[in-house]
VOPARO-911998 format. One line per field, with one value per residue (C-alpha): residue number from 1; x, y, z. Coordinates in pm, 1 decimal. Layout:
# VOPARO-911998
num: NUM;...
c1: X;...
c2: Y;...
c3: Z;...
END
This chain:
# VOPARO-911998
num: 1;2;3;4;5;6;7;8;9;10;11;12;13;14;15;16;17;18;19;20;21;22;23;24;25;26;27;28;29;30;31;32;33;34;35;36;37;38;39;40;41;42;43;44;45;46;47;48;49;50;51;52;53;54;55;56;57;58;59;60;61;62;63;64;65;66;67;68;69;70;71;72;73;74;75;76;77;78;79;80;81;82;83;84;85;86;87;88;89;90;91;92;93;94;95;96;97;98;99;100;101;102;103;104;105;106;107;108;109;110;111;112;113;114;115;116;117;118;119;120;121;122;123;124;125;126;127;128;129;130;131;132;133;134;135;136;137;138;139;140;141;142;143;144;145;146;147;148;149;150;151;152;153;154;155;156;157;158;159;160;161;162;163;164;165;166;167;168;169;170;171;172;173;174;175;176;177;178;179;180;181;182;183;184;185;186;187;188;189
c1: 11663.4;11798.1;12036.1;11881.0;11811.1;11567.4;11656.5;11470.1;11741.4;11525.7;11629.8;11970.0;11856.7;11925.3;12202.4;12583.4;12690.9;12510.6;12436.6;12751.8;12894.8;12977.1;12997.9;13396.6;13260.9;13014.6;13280.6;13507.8;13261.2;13228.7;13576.8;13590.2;13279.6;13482.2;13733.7;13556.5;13637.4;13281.7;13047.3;12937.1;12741.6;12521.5;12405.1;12028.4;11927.2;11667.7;11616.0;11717.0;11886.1;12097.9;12035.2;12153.2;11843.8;11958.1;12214.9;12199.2;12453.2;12530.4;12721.0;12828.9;12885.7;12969.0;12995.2;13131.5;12786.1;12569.8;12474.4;12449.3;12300.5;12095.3;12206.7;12283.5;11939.9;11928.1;11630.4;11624.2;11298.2;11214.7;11279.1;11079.5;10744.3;10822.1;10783.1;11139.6;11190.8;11046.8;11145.9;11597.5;11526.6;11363.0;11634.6;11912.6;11682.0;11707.7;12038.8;12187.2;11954.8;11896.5;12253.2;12514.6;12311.1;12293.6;12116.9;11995.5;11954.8;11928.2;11779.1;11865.2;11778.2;11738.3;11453.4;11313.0;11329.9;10953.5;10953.0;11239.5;11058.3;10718.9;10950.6;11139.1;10758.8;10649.1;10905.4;10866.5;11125.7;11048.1;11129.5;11352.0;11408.8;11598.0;11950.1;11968.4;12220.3;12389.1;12595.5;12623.6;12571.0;12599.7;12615.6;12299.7;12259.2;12118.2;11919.4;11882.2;11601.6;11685.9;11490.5;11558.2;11423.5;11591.2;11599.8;11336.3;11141.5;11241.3;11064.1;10698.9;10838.2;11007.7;10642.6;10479.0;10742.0;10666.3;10290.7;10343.0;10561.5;10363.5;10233.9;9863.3;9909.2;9919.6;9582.9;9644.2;9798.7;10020.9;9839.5;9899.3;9579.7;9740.2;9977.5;10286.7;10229.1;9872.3;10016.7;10341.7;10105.6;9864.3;10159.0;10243.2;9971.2
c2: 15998.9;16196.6;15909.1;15640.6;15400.4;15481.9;15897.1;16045.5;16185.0;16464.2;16672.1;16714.9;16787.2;17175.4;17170.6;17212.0;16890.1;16573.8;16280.4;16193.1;15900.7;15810.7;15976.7;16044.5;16230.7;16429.5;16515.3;16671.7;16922.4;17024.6;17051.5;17268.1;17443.5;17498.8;17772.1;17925.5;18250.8;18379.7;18167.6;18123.7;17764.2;17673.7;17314.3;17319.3;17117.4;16988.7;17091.8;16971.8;16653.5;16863.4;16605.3;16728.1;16809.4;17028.7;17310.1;17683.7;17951.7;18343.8;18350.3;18606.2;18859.0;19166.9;19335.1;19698.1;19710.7;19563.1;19262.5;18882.6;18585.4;18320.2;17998.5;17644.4;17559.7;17212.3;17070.8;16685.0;16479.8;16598.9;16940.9;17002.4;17175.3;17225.8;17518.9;17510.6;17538.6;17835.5;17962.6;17869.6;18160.9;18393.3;18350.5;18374.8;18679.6;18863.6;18822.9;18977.4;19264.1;19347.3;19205.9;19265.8;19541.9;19404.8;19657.3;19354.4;18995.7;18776.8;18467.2;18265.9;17979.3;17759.5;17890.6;17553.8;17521.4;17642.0;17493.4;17717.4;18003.4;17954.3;17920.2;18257.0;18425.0;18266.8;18436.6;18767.5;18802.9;18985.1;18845.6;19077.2;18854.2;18550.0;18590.7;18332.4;18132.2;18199.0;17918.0;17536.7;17311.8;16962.9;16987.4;17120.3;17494.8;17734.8;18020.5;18171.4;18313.4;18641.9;18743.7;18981.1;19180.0;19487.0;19735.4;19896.5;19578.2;19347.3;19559.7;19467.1;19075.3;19030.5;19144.5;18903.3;18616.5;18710.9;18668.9;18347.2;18194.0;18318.2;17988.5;18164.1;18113.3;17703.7;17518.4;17233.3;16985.8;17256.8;17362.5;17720.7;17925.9;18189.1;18199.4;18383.8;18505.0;18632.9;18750.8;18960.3;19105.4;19225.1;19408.2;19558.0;19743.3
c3: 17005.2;16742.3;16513.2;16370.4;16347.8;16670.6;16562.4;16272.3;16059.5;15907.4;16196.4;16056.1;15723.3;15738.8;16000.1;15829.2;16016.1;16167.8;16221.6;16363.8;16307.9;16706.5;16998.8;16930.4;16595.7;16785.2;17055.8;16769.9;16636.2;17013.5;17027.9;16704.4;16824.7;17192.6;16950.6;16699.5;16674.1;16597.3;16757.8;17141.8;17149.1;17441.8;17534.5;17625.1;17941.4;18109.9;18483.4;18764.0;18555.8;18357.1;18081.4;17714.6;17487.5;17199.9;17124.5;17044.2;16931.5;16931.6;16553.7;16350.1;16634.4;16535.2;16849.0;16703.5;16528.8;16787.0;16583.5;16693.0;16513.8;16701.1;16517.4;16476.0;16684.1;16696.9;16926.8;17023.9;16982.5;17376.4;17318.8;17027.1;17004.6;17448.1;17683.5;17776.7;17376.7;17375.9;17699.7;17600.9;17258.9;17523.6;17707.8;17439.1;17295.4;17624.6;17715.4;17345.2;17415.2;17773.2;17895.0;17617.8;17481.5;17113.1;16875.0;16655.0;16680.4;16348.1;16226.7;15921.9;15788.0;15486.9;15274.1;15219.7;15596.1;15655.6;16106.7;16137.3;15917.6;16105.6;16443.8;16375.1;16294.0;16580.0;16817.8;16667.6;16425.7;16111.3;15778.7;15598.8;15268.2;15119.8;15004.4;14696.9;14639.5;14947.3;15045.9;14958.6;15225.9;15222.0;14866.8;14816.4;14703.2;15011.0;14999.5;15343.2;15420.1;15676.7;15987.6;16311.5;16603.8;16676.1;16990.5;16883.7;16810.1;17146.5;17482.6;17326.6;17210.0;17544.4;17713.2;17473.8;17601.6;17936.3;17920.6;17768.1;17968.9;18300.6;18498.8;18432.6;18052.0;18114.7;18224.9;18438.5;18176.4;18057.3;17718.4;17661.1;17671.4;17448.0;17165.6;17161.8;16827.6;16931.6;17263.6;17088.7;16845.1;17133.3;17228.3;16925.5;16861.3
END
């Protein structure tokens, strides 16, 4: 459920694009997003159904300095607030820095924007500042606020991402018995 009138529409309320008009609109800006010259989009599934959920992106890759973005999240109604939430930026996380060998991943996002800000804390990214004015979206001015892991920062966050998403961390309804905040911070220090 993410269009209304069943869809809250708040959840496209920092995204560039969305809600799409019909399912011809949507397939457009997956056709656009299919060539961009700077972007790698991934669509998030459920397992074993393979059923659509949300959508993720490496942008702004700058391979020659070793930089990537993680953007464009976009998490349906049953993705939000999940495990497997969690578990798809692990898994985009890892891959920039222990496959590609990426010397710095980055998060932005609209200042006002404070689940993505508390999401990109959450994960271990540290806030590096907001870049005013930055770009107008929708019509609306942006600030962006900036965030990243580097390197140096991502073996104790990926240890911190592996205690949480151990089977041991969830009780028997699957409530975490840990944070991953508390858990990367144990690490840290």
């Amino acid at each position: 459920m993410s269009h209304p009138p069943a869809g809250d529409p708040a959840i496209w309320t920092y995204l560039p694009d969305g809600p799409y008009e019909s399912p011809t609109h949507l397939g457009r800006m997956l056709a656009w997003a299919e060539t961009a010259a700077d972007a790698v989009y991934f669509t998030l599934v459920s397992l074993p159904d393979e059923r659509p959920l949300g959508l993720a992106s490496y942008q702004r890759i700058t391979a020659e300095f070793g930089v990537v973005e993680i953007g464009h999240i976009w998490f349906g109604v049953p993705l939000q607030r999940t495990t497997a939430a969690t578990e798809a930026i692990y898994l985009l996380a890892a891959h920039a820095f222990d496959d590609l060998g990426y010397r710095r991943l980055e998060w932005k996002c609209n200042a006002l924007n404070a689940a993505s800000r508390r999401a990109a804390e959450r994960f271990g990214f540290t806030f590096e500042g907001v870049f005013r004015n930055h770009q107008v979206v929708k019509g609306r001015n942006r600030d962006t606020a900036w965030y990243a892991i580097t390197d140096y920062d991502w073996p104790p966050i990926r240890t911190g991402f592996a205690s949480w998403l151990a089977p041991e961390n969830f009780d028997q309804n699957g409530i975490q018995r840990r944070p991953l905040r508390e858990l990367i911070a144990q690490v840290r220090s």
